[in-house]
C-alpha positions in Angstrom: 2.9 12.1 -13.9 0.6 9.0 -12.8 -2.5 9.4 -11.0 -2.7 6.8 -8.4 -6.2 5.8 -6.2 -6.3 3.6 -3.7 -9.5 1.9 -2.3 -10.5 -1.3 0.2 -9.8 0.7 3.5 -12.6 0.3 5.9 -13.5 -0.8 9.5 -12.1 -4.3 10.8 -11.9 -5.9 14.1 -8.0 -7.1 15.6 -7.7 -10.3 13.7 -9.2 -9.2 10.6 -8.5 -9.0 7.1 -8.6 -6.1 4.1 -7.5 -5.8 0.8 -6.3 -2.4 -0.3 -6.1 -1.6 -4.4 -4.2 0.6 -5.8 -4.8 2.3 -9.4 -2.9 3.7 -11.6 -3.2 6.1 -14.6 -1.1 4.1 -16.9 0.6 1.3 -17.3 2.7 0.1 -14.2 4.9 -2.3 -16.8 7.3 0.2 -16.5 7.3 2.0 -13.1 10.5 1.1 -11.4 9.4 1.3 -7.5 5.9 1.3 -6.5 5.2 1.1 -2.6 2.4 1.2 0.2 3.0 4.3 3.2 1.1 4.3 5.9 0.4 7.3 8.5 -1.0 7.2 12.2 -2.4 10.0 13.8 0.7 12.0 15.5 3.1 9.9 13.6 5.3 10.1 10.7 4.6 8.2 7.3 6.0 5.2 7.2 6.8 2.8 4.8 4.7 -0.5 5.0 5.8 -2.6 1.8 7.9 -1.9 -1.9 7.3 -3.8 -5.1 9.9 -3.3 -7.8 9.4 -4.1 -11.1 12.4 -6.7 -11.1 13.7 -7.7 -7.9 13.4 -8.4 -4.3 9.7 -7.4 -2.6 10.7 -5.1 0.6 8.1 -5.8 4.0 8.5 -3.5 7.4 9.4 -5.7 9.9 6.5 -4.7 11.9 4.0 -6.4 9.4 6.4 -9.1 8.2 4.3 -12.2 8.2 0.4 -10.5 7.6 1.0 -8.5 4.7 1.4 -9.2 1.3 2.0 -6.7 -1.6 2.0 -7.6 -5.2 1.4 -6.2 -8.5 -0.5 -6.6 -11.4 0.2 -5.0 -14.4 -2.4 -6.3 -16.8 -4.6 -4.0 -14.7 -2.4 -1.4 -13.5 -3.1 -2.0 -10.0 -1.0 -3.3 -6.9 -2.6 -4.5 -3.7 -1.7 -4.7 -0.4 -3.2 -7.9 1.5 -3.4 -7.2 5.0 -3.7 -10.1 7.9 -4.3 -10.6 11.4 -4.9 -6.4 11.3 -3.7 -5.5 14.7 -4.8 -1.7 16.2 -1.2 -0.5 15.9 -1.9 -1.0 12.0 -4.9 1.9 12.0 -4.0 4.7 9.8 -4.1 6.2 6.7 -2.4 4.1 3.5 -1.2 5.6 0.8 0.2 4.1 -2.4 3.7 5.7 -3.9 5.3 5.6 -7.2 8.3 6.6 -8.9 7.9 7.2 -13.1 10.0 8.7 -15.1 11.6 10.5 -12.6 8.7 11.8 -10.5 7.1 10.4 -7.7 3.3 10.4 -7.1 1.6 9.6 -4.2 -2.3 8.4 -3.8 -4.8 10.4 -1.6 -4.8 7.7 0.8 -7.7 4.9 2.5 -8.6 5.1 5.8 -7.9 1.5 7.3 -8.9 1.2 11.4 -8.4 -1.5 13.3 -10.6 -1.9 16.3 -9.5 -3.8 19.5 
C-alpha cells in the first residue's frame, strides 16, 4: 500500500498563493487515480481536484480557475497549486490514491485562509 505525505500548507491572506506537495512511497507511473480532498471544520471531505494517469484532469467547480493539479512522476509527487486562496478554501487537504486496488490517503496539511 503507498505511503502518501503531503506538505506546503500554511498561513495565507485572501488573495494568496500555496503550493501543496504530495509524496509518495513508490512510483506514481502506475497509480491509476491520484486526487486532492479537502475538509473544513463541521463539513464533509470533499473532493478539490483528480489527476489520472491517462486522461482528462477533474477540478470542483468551486476552485475551477485558481487551482491547478499536476503530477510528476520522475519524483513521485503531485502538487496542487492554489490561487487567489479565498477563506472558504481553509481546511485540511489531503492527498488520495488508488494502487493496485487499495486506496491510501495522506495525513493531511493544514491550509488557512485568512480574510
Amino acid at each position: 500500500q503507498v505511503q502518501l505525505v503531503e506538505s506546503g500548507g500554511g498561513l495565507v491572506q485572501a488573495g494568496g498563493s500555496l503550493r501543496l506537495s504530495c509524496a509518495a512511497s513508490e512510483t506514481i507511473f502506475n497509480i491509476n487515480v491520484m486526487s486532492w480532498y479537502r475538509q473544513a471544520p463541521g463539513k464533509q471531505r470533499e473532493l478539490v481536484a483528480t489527476i489520472p494517469s491517462g486522461g482528462r484532469l477533474y477540478v470542483v467547480d468551486s476552485v475551477k480557475g485558481r487551482f491547478t493539479i499536476s503530477r510528476d512522476n520522475a519524483k513521485n509527487t503531485i502538487y496542487l497549486q492554489m490561487n487567489s486562496l479565498k477563506p472558504e478554501d481553509t481546511g485540511v487537504y489531503y492527498c488520495y490514491a488508488v494502487s493496485g486496488g487499495y486506496a491510501s490517503w495522506g495525513q493531511g496539511t493544514q491550509v488557512t485562509v485568512s480574510s
